[in-house]
NURO-877005 format. One line per 3 residues: number of its first residue (from 1); for each residue z negated, x, y of C-alpha. Coordinates in steps of 0.1 Angstrom, whole numbers, plus 5000, padded with zeros to 4 digits. Example, Ala and Ser with C-alpha at 12.3 -4.5 7.8 and 13.67 -1.06 7.14 Angstrom:
2
1	4922 5123 4955 ~ 4929 5137 4989 $
! end
This chain:
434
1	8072 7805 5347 ~ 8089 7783 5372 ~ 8064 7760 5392 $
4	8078 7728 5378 ~ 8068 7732 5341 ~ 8032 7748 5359 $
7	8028 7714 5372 ~ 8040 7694 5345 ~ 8014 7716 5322 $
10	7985 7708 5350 ~ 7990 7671 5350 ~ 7989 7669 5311 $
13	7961 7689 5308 ~ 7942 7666 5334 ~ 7958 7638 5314 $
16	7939 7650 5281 ~ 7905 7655 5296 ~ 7905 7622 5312 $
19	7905 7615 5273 ~ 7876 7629 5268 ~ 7857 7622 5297 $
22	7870 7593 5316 ~ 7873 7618 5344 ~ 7882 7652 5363 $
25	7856 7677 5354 ~ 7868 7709 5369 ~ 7890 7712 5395 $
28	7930 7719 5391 ~ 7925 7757 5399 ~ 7898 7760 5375 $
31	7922 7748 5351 ~ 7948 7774 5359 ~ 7925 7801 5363 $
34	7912 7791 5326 ~ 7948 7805 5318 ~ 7949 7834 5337 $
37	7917 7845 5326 ~ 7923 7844 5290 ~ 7955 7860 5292 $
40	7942 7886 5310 ~ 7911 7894 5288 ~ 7934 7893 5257 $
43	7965 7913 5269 ~ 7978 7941 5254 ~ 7963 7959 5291 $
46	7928 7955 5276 ~ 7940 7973 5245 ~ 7912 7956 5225 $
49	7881 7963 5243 ~ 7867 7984 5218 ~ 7826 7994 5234 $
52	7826 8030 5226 ~ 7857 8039 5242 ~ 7872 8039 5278 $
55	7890 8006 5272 ~ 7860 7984 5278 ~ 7860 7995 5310 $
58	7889 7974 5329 ~ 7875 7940 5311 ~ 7842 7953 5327 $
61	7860 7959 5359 ~ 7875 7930 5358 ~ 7847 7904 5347 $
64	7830 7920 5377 ~ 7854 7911 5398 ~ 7858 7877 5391 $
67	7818 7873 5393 ~ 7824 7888 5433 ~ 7847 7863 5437 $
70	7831 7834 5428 ~ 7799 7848 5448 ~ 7776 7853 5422 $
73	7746 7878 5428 ~ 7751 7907 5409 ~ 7721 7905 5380 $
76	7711 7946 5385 ~ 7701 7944 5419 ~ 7729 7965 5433 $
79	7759 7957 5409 ~ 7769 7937 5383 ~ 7769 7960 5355 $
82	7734 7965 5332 ~ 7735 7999 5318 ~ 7720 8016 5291 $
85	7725 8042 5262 ~ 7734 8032 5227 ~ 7730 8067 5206 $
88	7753 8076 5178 ~ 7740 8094 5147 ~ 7765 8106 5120 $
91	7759 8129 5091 ~ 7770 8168 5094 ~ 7753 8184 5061 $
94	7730 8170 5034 ~ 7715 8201 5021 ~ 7685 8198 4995 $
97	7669 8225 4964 ~ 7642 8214 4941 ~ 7634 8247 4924 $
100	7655 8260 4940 ~ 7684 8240 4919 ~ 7709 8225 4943 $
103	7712 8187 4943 ~ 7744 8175 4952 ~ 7753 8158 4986 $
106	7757 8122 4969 ~ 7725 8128 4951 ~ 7708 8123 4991 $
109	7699 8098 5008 ~ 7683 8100 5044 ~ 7667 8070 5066 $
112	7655 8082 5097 ~ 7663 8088 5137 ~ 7661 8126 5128 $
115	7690 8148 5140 ~ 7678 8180 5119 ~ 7651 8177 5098 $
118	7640 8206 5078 ~ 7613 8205 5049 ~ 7599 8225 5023 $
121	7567 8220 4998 ~ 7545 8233 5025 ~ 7554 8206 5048 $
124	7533 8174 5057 ~ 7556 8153 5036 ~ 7544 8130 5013 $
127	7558 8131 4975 ~ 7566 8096 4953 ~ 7585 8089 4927 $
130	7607 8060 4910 ~ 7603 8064 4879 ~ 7628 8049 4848 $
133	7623 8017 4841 ~ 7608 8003 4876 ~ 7631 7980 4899 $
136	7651 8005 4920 ~ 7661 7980 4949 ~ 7625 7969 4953 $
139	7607 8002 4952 ~ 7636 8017 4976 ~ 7631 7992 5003 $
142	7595 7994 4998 ~ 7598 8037 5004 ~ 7621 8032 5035 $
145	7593 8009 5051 ~ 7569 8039 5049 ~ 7547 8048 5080 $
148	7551 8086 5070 ~ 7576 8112 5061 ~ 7583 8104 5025 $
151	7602 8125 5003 ~ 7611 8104 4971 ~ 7620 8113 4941 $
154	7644 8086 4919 ~ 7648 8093 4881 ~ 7687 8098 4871 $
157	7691 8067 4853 ~ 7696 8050 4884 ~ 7727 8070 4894 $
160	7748 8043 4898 ~ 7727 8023 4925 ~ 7717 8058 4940 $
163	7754 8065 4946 ~ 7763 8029 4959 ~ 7734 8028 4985 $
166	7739 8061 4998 ~ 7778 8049 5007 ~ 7758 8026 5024 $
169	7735 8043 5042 ~ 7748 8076 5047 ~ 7773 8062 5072 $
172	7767 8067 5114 ~ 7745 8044 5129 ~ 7733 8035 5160 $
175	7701 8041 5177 ~ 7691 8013 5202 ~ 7661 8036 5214 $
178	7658 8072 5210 ~ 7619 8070 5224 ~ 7611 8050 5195 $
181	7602 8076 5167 ~ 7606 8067 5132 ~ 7591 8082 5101 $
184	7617 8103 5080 ~ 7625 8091 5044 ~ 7642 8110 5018 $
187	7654 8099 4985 ~ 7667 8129 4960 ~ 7677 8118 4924 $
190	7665 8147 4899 ~ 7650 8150 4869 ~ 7628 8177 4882 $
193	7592 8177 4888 ~ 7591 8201 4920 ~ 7571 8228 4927 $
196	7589 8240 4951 ~ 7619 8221 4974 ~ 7642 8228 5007 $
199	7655 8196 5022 ~ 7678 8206 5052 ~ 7695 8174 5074 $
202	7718 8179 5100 ~ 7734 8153 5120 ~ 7755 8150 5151 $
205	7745 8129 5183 ~ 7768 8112 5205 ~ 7756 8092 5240 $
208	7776 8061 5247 ~ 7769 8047 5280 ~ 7775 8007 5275 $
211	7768 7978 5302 ~ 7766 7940 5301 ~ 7780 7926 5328 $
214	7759 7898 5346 ~ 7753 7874 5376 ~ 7733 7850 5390 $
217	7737 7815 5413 ~ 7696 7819 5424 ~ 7676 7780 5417 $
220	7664 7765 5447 ~ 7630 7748 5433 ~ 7626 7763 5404 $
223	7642 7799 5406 ~ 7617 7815 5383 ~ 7628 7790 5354 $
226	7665 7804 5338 ~ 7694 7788 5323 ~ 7719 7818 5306 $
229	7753 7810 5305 ~ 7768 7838 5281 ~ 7796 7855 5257 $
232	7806 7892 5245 ~ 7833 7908 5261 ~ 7842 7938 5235 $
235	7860 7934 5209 ~ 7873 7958 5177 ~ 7899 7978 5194 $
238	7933 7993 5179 ~ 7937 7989 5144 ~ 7964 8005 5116 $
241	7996 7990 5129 ~ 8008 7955 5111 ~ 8045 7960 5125 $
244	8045 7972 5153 ~ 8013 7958 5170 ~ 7978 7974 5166 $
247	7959 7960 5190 ~ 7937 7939 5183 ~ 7933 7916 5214 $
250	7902 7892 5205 ~ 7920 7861 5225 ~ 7893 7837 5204 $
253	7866 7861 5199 ~ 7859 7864 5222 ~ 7879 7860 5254 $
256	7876 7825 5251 ~ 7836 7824 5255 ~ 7835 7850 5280 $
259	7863 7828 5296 ~ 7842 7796 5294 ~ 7817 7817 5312 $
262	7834 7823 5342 ~ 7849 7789 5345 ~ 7810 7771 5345 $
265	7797 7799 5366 ~ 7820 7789 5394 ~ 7817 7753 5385 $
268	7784 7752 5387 ~ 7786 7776 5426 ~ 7812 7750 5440 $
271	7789 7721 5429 ~ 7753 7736 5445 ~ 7732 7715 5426 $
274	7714 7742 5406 ~ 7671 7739 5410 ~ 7669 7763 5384 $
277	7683 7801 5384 ~ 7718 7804 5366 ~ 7722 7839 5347 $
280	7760 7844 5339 ~ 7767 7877 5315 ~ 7791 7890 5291 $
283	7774 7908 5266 ~ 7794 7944 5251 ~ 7783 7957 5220 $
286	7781 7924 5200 ~ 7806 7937 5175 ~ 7789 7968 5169 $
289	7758 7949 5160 ~ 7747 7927 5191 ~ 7731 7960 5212 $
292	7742 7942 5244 ~ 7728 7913 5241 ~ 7696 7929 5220 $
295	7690 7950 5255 ~ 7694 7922 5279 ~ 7671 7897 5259 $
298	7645 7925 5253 ~ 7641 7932 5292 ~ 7640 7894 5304 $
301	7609 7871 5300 ~ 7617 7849 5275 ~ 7589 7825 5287 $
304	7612 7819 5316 ~ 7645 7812 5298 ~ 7647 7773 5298 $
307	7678 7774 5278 ~ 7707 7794 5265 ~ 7742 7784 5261 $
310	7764 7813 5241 ~ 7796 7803 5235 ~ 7817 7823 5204 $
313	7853 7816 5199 ~ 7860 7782 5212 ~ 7896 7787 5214 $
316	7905 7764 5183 ~ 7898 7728 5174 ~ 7867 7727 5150 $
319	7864 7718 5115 ~ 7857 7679 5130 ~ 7886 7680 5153 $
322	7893 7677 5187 ~ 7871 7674 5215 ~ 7838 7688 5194 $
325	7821 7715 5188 ~ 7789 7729 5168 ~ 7762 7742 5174 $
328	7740 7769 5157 ~ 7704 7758 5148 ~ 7712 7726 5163 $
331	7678 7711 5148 ~ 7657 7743 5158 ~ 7656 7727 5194 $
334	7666 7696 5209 ~ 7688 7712 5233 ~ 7723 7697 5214 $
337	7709 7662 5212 ~ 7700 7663 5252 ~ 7733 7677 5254 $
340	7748 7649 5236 ~ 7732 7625 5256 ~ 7747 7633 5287 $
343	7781 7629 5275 ~ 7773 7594 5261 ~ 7800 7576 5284 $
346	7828 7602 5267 ~ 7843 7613 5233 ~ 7835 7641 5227 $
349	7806 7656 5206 ~ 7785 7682 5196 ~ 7781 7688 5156 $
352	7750 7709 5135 ~ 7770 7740 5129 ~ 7785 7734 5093 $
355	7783 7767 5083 ~ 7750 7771 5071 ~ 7749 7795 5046 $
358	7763 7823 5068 ~ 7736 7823 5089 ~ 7751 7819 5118 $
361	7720 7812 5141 ~ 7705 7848 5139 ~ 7741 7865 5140 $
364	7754 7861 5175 ~ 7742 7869 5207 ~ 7716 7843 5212 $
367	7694 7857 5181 ~ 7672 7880 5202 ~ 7661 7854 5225 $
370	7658 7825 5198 ~ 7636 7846 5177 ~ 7613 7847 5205 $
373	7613 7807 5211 ~ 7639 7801 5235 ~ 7664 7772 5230 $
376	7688 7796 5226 ~ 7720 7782 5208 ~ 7759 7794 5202 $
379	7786 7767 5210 ~ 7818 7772 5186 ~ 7846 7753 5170 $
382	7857 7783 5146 ~ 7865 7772 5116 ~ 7846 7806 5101 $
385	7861 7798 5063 ~ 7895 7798 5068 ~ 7904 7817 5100 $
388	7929 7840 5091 ~ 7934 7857 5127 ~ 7896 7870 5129 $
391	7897 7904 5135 ~ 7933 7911 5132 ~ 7958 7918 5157 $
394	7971 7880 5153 ~ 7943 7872 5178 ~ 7968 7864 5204 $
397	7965 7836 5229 ~ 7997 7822 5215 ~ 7974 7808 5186 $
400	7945 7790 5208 ~ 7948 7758 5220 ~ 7938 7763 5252 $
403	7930 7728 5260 ~ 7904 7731 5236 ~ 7888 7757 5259 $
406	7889 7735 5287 ~ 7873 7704 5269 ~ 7847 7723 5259 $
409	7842 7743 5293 ~ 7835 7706 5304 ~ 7814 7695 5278 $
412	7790 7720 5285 ~ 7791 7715 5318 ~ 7782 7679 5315 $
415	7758 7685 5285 ~ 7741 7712 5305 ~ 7737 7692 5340 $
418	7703 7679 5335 ~ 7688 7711 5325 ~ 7704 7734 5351 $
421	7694 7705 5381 ~ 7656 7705 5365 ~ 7655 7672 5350 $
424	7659 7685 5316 ~ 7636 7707 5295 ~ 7645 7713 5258 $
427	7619 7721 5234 ~ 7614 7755 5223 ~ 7628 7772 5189 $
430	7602 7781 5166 ~ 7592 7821 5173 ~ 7597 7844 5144 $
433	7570 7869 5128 ~ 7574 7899 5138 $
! end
């Protein structure tokens, strides 16, 4: 691109903002580097940042980079990468007798962290049964809660909903914490009353060695209070080929929130007004069912987290237009309306998240630490209903509006100012039972 339309684009982009907010939020090169980091995040290079391959890695790298840059304080002590193990179980044999008749492979179904588990009648395994005529999804989720090893045996007139769980649950699965041992529960569908039985389960284990990638601009009165600043990094990967593209780049979800990220974080280094302690972190493992952002919540004190801003796919205008976006939970805290009130002299505007139904509050990455009280919101504008580039490989940048990025880069960083500088404390989302 030749400089002049760069500058032409620059000036407009100013031009729109000053819309919004009567003024210039972030500076010029922020605005450029909001560019250049999306495109980066969401080329073809990245090939899809998929967690559990080598292709997370140069996103990693490169987040990284941008954090040294800026001068953040690497989060781990010594680098900017928080590392742990995500475990892989996936099924190798289902092998099970009950008098020594063989049940078939779709007649089993096993729940469990167990990697071989071998049991016969003299085993310390208790025996249940569901008999015909009881309510099969009630008495099966109230089996797999069981403290003990449970063999169960289901009566053969629920065949049907046997077979349809088990291509459920006898898919691979994740283990967040292989220390943590859980009771074994095994469901066999016979008509048989044993008096004898073989169950024989072997699975295959796979270590995956994941990292979040995090920093920190340390508070100068208040350093032991946090404000987290976050969004995932890995996305789904290389799909089956629509054309000739397969990779599936994630430009809105979610290069644009992890983009958002960077932008406030060196905002918020350039300005030095921070009393409290800014955490900055791109979570991986959020599509694989939130384990990044499930390990960094579970090993922080939550008591300490003042507030957390997650931002998910803000590459878009929102369902109410430009220059707004929602927020999930919005009334669990009053972190949106203080928000809200700092941007009182501009146009723009945080919404309740419209989307309700889906749940949306305990599905992203700020469910770990919301469930244990902290205002812990996600900021979006996806319009989750009718989005037909989620999770394809029509994810491209060419389809954001990247304006939209930048109005709501400085939104936040507006709606956030009194709580970072220690004049703001929202109240705390109601904890969940455990």
């Amino acid at each position: 691109m030749n400089s002049v339309p760069k500058i032409f684009l620059t000036f407009a982009l100013v031009a729109l903002s000053s819309i919004a907010f009567g003024q210039q939020v972030i500076s010029e090169q922020q605005r450029l580097d909001v560019g250049r980091i999306l495109n980066t995040l969401a080329s073809d290079d990245m090939r899809g940042r998929s967690a559990l391959t080598k292709d997370i890695e140069p996103a990693a790298d490169f987040i990284a980079g941008e954090m040294q840059k800026i001068g953040l304080k690497p989060y781990a002590e010594t680098s900017f990468r928080q590392t742990f193990e995500l475990d892989k179980l996936s099924p190798k044999s289902n092998v099970a007798t009950i008098n020594k008749k063989a049940v078939p492979a779709e007649h089993i179904i096993s729940l469990g962290n167990h990697v071989a588990l071998k049991w016969d009648e003299k085993s310390p395994v208790k025996v249940v049964y569901i008999a015909s005529g009881a309510d099969f999804s009630q008495a099966f989720r109230e089996h797999s809660l069981s403290k003990e090893n449970t063999l169960v045996l289901v009566d053969p007139s629920f065949e049907a909903s046997f077979v349809r769980f088990g291509q459920m649950l006898n898919k691979p699965k994740f283990i967040e914490d292989p220390n943590i041992q859980k009771p074994s529960i095994v469901y066999l569908l016979s008509a048989e009353t044993p008096k004898t039985f073989q169950v024989h389960i072997e699975r295959d284990l796979e270590h995956f060695p994941l990292f979040n990638i995090a920093g920190v601009i340390p508070g100068k009165s208040k350093p032991d209070e946090y404000v987290i600043f976050s969004g995932h990094y890995d996305h789904i990967g290389i799909l089956p080929a629509v054309g000739q593209d397969s990779i599936a780049n994630g430009a809105d979800d979610d290069a644009s929130g992890v983009t958002a990220m960077l932008t406030l974080a060196d905002y918020y280094k350039k300005k030095n007004s921070n009393e409290r302690t800014l955490i900055f972190v791109a979570f991986t493992a959020e599509e694989l069912g939130m384990y990044g952002s499930k390990y960094f919540s579970n090993h922080i004190n939550a008591d300490q987290v003042v507030a957390m801003i997650n931002m998910e796919m803000i590459g878009k205008d929102s369902k109410f237009g430009p220059n707004t976006v929602y927020i999930t939970g919005y009334d669990q805290s009053d972190l949106g309306k203080l928000m809200q009130e700092n941007l009182k002299n501009t146009t723009f505007k945080f919404y309740p998240d419209p989307y309700t139904k889906q749940n949306l509050f305990y599905r992203s990455d700020n469910a770990v630490l919301a469930a244990k009280g902290v205002p812990a919101h996600s900021f979006s504008t996806s319009q989750m209903d009718k989005d037909e580039y989620y999770h394809t490989v029509k994810d491209e940048v060419a389809t954001l509006n990247v304006q939209n990025i930048i109005s709501s880069i400085e939104a936040i960083a507006i709606g956030t100012s009194g709580i970072v500088e220690g004049k703001q404390t929202p109240s705390r989302v109601e904890k969940l039972k455990d």
